[in-house]
C-alpha positions as CSV (number, residue, x, y, z in Angstrom):
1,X,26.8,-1.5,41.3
2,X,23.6,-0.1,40.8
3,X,20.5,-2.2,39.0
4,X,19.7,-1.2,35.6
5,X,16.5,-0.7,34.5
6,X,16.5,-0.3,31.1
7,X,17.6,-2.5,28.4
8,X,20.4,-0.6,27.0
9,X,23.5,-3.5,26.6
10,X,20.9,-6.0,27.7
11,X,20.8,-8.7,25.2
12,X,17.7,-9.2,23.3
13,X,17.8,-12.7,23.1
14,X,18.1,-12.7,26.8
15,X,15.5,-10.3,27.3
16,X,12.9,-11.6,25.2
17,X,13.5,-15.3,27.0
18,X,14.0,-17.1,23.4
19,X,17.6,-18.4,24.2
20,X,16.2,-22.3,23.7
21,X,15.2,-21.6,19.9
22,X,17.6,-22.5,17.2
23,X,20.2,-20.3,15.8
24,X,18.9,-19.4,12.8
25,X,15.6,-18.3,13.9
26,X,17.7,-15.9,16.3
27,X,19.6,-14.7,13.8
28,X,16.6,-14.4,11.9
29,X,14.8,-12.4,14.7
30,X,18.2,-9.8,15.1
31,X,17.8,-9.3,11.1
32,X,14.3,-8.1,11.4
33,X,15.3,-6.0,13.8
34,X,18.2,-4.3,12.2
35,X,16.4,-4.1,9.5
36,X,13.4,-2.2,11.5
37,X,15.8,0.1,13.5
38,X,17.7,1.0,9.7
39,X,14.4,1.7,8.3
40,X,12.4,3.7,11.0
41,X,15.9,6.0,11.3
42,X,16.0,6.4,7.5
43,X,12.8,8.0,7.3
44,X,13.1,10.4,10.4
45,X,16.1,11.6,8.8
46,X,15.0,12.1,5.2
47,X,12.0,13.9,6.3
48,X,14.4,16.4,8.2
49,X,16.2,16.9,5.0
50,X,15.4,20.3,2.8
51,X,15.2,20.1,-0.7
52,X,18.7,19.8,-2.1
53,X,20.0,17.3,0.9
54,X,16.7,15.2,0.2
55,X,17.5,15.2,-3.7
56,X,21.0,14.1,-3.0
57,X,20.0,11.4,-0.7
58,X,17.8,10.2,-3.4
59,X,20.7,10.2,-5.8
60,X,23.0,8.3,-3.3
61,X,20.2,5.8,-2.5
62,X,21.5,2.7,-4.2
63,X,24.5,3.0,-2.5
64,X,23.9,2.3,1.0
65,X,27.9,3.0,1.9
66,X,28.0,6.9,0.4
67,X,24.1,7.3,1.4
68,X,25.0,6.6,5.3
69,X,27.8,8.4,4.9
70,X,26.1,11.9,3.3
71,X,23.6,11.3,6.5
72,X,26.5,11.1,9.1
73,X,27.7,14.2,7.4
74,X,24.2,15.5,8.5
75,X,22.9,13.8,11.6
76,X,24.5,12.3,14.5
77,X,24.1,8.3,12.8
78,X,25.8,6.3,15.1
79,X,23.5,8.1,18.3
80,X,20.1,7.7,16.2
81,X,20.5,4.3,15.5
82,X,21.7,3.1,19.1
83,X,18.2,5.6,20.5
84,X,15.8,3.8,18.1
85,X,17.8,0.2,18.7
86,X,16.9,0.7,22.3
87,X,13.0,1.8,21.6
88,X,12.8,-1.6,19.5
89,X,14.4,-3.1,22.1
90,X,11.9,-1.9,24.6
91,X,8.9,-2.1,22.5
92,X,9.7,-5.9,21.6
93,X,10.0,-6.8,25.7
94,X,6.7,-5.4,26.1
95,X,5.3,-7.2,23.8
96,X,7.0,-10.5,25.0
97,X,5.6,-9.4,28.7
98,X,1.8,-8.8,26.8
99,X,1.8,-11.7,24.8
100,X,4.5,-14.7,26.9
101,X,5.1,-17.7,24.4
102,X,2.7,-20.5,24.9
């Protein structure tokens, strides 16, 4: 079995070294970062859209269900969002290494 350096399938709990603080603040933390992952893959993919796709998807945007689905129609979702899980991923270890907990 070979090591693995990145921190795809890695848990970010683990990673970050926050296991001792209580549930909610960790579910907390995993919201935040859904919510950043959803939001920076949203904007990539509406500025790729052209002008009828992007008036469509400003149509569909109070309803998140049809929205994602009109983008998967488009873009390869499920792929985007693991790629920019693993940069927040990333990005929030090396912050943890920059800045440890006191």
């Amino acid at each position: 079995m070979t090591e693995q350096t990145s921190t795809e399938n890695q848990n970010i709990i683990a990673l970050l070294g926050i296991e001792a603080l209580p549930d909610e603040k960790k579910v907390a933390l995993l919201d935040q970062m859904a919510d950043l992952v959803l939001k920076r893959v949203m904007l990539d993919v509406m500025t790729q859209l052209d002008g009828a796709d992007a008036k469509k998807a400003e149509d569909l945007s109070d309803d998140s269900d049809k929205l994602m689905a009109f983008l998967s129609e488009r873009f390869d979702m499920p792929r985007l969002l693991s790629e920019e899980t693993e940069k927040v991923k990333a990005e929030l270890v090396e912050n943890a290494e920059h800045h440890p907990a006191v």
